[in-house]
VOFIVO-738811 format. One record per atom (N, C-alpha, C, CB): residue number from 1; atom name; x, y, z. Coordinates in steps of 0.05 Angstrom, whole numbers, plus 5000, padded with zeros to 4 digits. Atoms other than C-alpha are relative to their C-alpha. Last residue first. Glycine has a CB too. Layout:
N
<r resi="NUM" name="CA" X="X" Y="Y" Z="Z"/>
...
//
This chain:
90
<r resi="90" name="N" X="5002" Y="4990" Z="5008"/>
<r resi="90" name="CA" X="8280" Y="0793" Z="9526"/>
<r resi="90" name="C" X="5007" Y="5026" Z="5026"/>
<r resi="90" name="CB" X="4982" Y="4991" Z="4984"/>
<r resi="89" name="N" X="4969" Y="5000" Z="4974"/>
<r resi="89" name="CA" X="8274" Y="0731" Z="9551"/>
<r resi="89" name="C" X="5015" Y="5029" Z="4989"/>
<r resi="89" name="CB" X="5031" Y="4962" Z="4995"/>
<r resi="88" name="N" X="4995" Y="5011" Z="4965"/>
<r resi="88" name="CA" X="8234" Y="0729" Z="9485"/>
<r resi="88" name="C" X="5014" Y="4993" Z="5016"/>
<r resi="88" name="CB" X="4993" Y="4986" Z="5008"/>
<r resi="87" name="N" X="4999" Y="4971" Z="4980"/>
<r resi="87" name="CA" X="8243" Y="0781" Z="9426"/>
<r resi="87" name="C" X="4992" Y="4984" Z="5026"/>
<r resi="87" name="CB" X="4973" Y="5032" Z="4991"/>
<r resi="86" name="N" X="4981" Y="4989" Z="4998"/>
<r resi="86" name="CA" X="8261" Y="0723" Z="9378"/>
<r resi="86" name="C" X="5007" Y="5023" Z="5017"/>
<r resi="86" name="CB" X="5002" Y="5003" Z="4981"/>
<r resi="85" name="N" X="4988" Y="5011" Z="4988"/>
<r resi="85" name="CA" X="8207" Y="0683" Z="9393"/>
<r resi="85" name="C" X="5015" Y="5010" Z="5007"/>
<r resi="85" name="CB" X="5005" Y="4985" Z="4993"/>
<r resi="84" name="N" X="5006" Y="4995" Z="4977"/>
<r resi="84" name="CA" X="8164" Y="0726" Z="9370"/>
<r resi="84" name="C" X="5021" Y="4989" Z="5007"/>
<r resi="84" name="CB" X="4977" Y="4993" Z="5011"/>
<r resi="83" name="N" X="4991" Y="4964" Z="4985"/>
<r resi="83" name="CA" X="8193" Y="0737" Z="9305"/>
<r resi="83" name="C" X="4999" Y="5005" Z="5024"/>
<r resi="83" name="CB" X="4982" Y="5026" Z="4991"/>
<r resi="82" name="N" X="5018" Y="4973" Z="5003"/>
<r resi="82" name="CA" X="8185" Y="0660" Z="9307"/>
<r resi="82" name="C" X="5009" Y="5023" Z="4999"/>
<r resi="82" name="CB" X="4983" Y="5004" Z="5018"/>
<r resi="81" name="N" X="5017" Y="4981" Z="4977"/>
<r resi="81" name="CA" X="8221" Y="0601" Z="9300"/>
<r resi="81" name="C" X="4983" Y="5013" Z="4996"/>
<r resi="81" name="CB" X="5010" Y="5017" Z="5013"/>
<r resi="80" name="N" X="5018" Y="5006" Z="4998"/>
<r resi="80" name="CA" X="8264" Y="0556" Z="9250"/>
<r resi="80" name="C" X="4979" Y="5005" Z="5030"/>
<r resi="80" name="CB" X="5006" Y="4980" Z="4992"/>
<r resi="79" name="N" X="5000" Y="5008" Z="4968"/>
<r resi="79" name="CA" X="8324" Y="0588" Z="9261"/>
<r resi="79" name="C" X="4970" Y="4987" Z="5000"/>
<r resi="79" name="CB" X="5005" Y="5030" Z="5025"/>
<r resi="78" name="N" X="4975" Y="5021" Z="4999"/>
<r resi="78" name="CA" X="8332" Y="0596" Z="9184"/>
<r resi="78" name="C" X="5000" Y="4986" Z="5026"/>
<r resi="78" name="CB" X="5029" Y="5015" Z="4997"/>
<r resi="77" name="N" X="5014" Y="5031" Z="5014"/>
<r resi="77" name="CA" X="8247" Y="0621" Z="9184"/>
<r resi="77" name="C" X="5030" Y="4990" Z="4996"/>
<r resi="77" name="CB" X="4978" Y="5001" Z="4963"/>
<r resi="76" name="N" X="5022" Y="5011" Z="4997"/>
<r resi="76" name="CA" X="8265" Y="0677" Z="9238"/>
<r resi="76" name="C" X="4999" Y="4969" Z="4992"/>
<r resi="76" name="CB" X="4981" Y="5016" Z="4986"/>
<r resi="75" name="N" X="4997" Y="5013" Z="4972"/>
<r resi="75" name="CA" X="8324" Y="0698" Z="9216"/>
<r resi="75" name="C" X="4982" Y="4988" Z="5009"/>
<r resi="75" name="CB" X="5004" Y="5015" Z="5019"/>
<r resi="74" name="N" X="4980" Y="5023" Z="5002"/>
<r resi="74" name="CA" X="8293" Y="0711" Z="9151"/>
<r resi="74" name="C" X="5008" Y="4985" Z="5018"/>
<r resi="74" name="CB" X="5021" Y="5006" Z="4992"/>
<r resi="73" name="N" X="5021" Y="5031" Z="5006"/>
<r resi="73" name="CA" X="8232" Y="0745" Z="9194"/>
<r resi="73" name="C" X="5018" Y="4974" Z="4973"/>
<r resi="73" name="CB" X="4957" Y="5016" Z="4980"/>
<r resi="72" name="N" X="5013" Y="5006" Z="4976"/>
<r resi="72" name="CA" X="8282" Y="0792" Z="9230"/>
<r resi="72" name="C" X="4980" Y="4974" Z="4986"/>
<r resi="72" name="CB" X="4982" Y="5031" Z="5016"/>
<r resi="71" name="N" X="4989" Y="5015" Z="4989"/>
<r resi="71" name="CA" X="8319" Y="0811" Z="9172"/>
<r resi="71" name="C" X="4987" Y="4986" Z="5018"/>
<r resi="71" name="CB" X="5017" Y="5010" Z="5008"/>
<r resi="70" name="N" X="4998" Y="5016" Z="5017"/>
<r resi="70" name="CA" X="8264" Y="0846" Z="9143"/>
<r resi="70" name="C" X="5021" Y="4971" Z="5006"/>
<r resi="70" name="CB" X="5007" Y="5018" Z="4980"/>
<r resi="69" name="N" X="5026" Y="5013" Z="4995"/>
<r resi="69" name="CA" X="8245" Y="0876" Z="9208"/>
<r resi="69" name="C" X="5008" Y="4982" Z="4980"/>
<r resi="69" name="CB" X="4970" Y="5017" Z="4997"/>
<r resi="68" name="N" X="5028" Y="4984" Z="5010"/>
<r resi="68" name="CA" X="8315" Y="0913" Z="9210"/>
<r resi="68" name="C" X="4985" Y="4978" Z="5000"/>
<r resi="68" name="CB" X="4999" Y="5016" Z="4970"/>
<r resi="67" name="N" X="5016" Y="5024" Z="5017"/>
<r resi="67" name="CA" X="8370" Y="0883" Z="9253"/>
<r resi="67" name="C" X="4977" Y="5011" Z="4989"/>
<r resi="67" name="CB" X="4991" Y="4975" Z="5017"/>
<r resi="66" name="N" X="5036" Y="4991" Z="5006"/>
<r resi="66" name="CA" X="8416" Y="0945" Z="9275"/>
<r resi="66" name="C" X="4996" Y="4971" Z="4981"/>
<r resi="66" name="CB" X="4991" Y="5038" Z="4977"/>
<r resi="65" name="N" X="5000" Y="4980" Z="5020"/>
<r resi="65" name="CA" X="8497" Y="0927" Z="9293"/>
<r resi="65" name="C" X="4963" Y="4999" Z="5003"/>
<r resi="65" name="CB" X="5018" Y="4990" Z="4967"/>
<r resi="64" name="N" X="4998" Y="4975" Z="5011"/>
<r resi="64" name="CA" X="8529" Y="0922" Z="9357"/>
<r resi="64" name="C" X="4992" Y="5011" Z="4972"/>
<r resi="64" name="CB" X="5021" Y="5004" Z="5002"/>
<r resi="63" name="N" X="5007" Y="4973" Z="4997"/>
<r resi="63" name="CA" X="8491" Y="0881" Z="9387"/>
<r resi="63" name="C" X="5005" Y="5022" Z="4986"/>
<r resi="63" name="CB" X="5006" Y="5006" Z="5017"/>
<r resi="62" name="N" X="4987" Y="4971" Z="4970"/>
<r resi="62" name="CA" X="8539" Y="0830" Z="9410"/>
<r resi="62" name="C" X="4986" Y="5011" Z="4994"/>
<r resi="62" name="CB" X="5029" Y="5020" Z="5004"/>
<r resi="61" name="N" X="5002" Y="5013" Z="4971"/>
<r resi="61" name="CA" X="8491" Y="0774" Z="9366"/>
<r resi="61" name="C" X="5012" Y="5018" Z="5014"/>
<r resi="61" name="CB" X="5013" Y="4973" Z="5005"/>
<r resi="60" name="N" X="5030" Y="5002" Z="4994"/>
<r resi="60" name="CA" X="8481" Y="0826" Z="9304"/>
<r resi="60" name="C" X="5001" Y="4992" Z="5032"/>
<r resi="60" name="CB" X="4984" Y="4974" Z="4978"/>
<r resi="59" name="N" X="4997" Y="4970" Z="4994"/>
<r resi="59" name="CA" X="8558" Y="0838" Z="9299"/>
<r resi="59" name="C" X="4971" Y="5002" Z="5014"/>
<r resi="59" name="CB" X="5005" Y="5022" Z="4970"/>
<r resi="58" name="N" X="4978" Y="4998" Z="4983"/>
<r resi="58" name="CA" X="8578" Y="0759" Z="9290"/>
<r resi="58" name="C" X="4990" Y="5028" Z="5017"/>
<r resi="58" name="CB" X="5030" Y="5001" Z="4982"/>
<r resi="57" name="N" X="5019" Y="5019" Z="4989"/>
<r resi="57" name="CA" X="8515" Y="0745" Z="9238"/>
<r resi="57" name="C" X="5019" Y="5003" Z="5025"/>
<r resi="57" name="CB" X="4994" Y="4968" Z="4984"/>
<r resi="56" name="N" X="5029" Y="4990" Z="4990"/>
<r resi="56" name="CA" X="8542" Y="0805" Z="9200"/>
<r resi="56" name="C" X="4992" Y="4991" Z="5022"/>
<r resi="56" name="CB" X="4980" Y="4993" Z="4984"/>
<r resi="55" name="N" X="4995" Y="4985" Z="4983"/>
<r resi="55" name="CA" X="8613" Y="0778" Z="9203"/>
<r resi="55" name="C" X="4977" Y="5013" Z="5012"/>
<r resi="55" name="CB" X="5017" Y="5014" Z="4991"/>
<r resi="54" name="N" X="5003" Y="5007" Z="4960"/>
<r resi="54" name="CA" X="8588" Y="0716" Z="9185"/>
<r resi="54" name="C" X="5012" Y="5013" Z="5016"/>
<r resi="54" name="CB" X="5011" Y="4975" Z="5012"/>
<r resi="53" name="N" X="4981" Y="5018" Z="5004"/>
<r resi="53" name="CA" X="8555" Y="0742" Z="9118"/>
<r resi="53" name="C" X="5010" Y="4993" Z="5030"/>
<r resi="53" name="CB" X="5022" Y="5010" Z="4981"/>
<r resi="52" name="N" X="4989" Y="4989" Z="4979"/>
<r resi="52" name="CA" X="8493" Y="0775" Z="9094"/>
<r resi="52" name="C" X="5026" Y="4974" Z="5012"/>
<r resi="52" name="CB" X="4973" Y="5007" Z="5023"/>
<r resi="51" name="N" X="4967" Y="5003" Z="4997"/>
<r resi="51" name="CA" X="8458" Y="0773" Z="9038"/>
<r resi="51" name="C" X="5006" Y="5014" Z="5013"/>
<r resi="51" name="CB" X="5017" Y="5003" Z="4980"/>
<r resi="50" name="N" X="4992" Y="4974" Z="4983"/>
<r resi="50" name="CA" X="8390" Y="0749" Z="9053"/>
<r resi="50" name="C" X="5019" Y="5000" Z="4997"/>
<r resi="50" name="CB" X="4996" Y="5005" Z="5026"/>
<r resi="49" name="N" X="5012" Y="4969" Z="5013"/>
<r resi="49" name="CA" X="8351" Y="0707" Z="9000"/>
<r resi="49" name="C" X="5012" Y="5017" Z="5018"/>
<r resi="49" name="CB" X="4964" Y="5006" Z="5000"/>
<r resi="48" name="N" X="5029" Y="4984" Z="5009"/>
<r resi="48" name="CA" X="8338" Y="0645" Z="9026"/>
<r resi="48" name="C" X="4995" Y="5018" Z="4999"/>
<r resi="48" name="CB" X="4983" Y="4999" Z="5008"/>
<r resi="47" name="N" X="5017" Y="5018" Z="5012"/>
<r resi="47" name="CA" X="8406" Y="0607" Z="9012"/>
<r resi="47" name="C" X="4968" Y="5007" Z="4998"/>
<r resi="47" name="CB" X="5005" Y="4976" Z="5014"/>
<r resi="46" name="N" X="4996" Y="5004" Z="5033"/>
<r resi="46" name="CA" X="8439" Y="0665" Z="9039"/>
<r resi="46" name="C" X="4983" Y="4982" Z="4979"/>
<r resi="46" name="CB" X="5027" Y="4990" Z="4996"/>
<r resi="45" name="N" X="5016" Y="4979" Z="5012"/>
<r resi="45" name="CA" X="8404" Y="0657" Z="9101"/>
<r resi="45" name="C" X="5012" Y="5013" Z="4981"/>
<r resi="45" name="CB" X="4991" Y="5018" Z="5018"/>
<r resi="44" name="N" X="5036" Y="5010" Z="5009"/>
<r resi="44" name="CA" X="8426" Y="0583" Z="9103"/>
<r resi="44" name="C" X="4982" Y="5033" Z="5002"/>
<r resi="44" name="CB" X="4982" Y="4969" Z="5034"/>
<r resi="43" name="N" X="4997" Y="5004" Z="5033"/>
<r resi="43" name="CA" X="8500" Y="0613" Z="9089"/>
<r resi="43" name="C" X="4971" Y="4986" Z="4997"/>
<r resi="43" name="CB" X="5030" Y="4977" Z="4988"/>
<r resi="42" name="N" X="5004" Y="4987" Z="5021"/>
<r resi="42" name="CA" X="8496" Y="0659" Z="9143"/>
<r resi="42" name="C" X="4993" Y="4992" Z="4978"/>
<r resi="42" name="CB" X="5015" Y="5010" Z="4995"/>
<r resi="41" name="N" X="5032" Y="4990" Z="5001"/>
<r resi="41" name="CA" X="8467" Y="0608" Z="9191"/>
<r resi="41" name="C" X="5009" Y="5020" Z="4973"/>
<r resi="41" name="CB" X="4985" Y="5020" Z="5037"/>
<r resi="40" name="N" X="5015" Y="5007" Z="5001"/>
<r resi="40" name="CA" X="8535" Y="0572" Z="9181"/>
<r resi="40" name="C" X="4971" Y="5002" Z="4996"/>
<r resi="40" name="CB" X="5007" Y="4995" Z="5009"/>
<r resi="39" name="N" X="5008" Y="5002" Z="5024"/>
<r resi="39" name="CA" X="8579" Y="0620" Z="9183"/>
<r resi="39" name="C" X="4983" Y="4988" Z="4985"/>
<r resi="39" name="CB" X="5013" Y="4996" Z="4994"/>
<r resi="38" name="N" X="5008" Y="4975" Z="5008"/>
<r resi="38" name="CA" X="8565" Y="0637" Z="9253"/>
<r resi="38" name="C" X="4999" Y="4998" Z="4968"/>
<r resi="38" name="CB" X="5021" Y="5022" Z="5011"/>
<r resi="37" name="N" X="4978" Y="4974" Z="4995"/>
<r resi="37" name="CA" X="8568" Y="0568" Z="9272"/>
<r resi="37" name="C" X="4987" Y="5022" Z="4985"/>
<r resi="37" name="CB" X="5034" Y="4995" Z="4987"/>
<r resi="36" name="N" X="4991" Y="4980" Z="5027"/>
<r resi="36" name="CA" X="8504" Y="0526" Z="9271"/>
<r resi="36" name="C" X="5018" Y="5011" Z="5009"/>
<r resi="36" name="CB" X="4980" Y="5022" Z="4988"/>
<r resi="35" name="N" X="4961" Y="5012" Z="5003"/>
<r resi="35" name="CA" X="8504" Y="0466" Z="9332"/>
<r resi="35" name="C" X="4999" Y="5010" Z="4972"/>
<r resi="35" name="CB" X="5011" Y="4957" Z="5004"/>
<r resi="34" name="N" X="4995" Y="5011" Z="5022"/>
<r resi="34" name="CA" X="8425" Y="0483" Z="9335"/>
<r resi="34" name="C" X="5026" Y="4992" Z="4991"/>
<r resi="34" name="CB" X="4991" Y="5013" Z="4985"/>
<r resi="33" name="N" X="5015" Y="5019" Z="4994"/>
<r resi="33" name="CA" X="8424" Y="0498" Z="9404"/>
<r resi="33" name="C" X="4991" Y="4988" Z="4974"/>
<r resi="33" name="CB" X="4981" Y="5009" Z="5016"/>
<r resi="32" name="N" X="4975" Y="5017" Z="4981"/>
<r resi="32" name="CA" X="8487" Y="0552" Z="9383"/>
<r resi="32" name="C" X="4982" Y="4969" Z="5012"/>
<r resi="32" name="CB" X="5012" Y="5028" Z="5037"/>
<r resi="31" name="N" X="4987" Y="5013" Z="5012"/>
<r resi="31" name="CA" X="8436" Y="0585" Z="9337"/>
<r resi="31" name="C" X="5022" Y="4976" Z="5010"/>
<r resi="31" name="CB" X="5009" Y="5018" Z="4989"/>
<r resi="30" name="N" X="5004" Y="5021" Z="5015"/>
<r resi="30" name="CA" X="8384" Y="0595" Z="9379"/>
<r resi="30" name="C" X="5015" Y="4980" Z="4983"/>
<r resi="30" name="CB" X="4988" Y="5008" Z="4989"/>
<r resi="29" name="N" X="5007" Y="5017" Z="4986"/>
<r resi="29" name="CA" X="8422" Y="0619" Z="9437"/>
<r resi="29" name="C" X="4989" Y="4986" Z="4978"/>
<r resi="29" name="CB" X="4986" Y="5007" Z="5024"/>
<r resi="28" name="N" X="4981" Y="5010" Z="4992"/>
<r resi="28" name="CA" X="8458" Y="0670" Z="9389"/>
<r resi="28" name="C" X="4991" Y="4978" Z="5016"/>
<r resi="28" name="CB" X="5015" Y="5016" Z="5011"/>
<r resi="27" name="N" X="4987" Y="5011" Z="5019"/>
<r resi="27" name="CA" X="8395" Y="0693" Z="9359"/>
<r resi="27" name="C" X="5020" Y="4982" Z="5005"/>
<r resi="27" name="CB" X="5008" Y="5015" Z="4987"/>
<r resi="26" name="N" X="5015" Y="5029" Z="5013"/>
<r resi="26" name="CA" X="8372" Y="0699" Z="9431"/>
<r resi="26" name="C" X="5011" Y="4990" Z="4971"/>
<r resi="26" name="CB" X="4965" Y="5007" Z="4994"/>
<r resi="25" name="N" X="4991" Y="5015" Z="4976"/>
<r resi="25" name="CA" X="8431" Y="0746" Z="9453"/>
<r resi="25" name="C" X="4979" Y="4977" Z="4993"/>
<r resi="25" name="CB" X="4998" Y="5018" Z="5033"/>
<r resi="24" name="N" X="4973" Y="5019" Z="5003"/>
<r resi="24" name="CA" X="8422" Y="0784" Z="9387"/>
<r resi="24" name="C" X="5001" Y="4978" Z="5017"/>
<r resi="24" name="CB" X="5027" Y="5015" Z="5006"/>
<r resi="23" name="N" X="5013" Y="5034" Z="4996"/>
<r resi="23" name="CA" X="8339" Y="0796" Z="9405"/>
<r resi="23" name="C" X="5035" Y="4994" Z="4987"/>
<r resi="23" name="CB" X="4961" Y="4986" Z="4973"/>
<r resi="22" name="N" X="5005" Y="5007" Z="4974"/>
<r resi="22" name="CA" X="8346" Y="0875" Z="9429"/>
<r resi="22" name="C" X="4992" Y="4965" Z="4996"/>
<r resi="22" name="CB" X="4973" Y="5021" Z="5013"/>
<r resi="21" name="N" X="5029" Y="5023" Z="5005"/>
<r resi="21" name="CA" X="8382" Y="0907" Z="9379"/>
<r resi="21" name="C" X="4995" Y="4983" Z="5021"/>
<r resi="21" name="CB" X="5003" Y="4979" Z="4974"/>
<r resi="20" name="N" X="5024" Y="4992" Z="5022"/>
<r resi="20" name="CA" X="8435" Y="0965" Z="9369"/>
<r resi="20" name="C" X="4984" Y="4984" Z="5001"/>
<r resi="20" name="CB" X="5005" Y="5001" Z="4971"/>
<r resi="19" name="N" X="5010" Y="5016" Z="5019"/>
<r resi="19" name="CA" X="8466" Y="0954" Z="9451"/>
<r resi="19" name="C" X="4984" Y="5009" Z="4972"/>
<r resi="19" name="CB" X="4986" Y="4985" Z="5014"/>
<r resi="18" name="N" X="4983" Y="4993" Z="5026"/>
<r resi="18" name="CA" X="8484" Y="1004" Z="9497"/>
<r resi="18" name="C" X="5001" Y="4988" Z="4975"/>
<r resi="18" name="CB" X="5023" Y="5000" Z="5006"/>
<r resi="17" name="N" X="4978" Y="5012" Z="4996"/>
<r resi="17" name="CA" X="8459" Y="0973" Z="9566"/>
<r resi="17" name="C" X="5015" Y="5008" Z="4969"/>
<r resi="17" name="CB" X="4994" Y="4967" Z="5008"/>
<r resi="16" name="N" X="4983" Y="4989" Z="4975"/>
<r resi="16" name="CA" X="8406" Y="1009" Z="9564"/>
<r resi="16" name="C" X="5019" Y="4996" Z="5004"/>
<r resi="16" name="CB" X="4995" Y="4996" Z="5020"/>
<r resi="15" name="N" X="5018" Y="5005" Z="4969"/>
<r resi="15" name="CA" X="8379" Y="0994" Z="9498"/>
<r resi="15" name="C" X="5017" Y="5012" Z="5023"/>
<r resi="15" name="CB" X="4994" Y="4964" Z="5010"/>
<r resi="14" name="N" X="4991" Y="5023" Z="4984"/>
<r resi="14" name="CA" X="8407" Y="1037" Z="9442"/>
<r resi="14" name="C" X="4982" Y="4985" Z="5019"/>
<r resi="14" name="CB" X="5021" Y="5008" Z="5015"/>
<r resi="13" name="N" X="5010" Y="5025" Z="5008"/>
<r resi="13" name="CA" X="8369" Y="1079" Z="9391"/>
<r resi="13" name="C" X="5013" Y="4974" Z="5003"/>
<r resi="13" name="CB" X="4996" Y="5003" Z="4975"/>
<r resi="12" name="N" X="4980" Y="5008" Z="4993"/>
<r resi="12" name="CA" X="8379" Y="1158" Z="9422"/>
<r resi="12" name="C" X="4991" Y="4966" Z="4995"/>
<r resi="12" name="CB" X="5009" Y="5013" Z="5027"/>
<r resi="11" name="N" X="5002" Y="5017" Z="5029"/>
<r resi="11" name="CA" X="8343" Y="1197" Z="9379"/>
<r resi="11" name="C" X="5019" Y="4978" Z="5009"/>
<r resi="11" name="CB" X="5012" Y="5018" Z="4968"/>
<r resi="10" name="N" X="5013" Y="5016" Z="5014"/>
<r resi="10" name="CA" X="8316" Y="1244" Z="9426"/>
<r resi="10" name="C" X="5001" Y="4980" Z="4983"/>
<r resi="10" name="CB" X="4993" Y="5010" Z="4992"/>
<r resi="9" name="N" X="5022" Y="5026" Z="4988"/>
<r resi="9" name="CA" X="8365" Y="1247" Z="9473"/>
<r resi="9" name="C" X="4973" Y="4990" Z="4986"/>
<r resi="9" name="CB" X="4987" Y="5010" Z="5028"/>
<r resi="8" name="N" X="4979" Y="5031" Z="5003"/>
<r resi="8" name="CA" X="8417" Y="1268" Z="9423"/>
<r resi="8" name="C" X="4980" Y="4986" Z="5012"/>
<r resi="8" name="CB" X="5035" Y="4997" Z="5019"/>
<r resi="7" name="N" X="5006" Y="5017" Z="5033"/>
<r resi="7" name="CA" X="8353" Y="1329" Z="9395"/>
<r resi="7" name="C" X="5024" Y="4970" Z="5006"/>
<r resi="7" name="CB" X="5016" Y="5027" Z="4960"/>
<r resi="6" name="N" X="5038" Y="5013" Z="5000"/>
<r resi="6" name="CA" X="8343" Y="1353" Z="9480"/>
<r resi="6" name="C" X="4998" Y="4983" Z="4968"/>
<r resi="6" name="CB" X="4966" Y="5037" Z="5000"/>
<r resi="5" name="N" X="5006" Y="5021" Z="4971"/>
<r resi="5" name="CA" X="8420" Y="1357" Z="9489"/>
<r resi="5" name="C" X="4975" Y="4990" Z="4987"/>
<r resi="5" name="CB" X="4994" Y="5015" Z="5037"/>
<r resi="4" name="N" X="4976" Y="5030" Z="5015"/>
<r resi="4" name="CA" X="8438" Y="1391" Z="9415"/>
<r resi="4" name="C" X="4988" Y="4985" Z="5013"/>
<r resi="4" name="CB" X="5038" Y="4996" Z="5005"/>
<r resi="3" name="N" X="5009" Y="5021" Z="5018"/>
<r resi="3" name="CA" X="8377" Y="1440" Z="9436"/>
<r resi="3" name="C" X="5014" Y="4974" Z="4985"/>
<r resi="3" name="CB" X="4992" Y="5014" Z="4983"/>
<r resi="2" name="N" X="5002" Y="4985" Z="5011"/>
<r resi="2" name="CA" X="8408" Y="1459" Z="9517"/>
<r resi="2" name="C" X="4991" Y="4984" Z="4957"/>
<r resi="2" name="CB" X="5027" Y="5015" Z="5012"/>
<r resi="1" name="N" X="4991" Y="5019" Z="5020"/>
<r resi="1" name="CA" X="8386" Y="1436" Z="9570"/>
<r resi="1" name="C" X="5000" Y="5013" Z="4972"/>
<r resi="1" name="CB" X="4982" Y="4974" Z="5000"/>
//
């Protein structure tokens, strides 16, 4: 193997299935059991401080983009939940 190989596999920051984050598919269940649209949650985590918009909130749920920790506990308190929550069924 050669060192490109052994430094891609090191850093490699999908799940298995190819995905940037491992609680979209719940965000999306939370939100949708709250009858929020996508724009919808953006604009109540606008309202507390996170700018982000409903393409964000669109990219997050498929995955394809990275949710950092900070995000994670906005989300959190708009979805009225947990951080935990958010990584269960998981």
């Amino acid at each position: 193997m050669s060192k490109r190989e052994i430094l891609c596999k090191m850093f490699i920051n999908k799940t298995h299935d190819g995905k940037n984050n491992i609680c979209g598919n719940k965000v999306s269940a939370l939100r949708k059991s709250m009858r929020l649209s996508q724009r919808a949650l953006a604009d109540r985590l606008q309202l507390i401080g996170l700018d982000v918009d409903k393409n964000a909130i669109q990219r997050m749920e498929s995955g394809q983009r990275f949710i950092t920790d900070i995000e994670l506990t906005y989300l959190a308190t708009a979805l009225d939940t947990t951080i935990s929550e958010l990584f269960s069924d998981v």
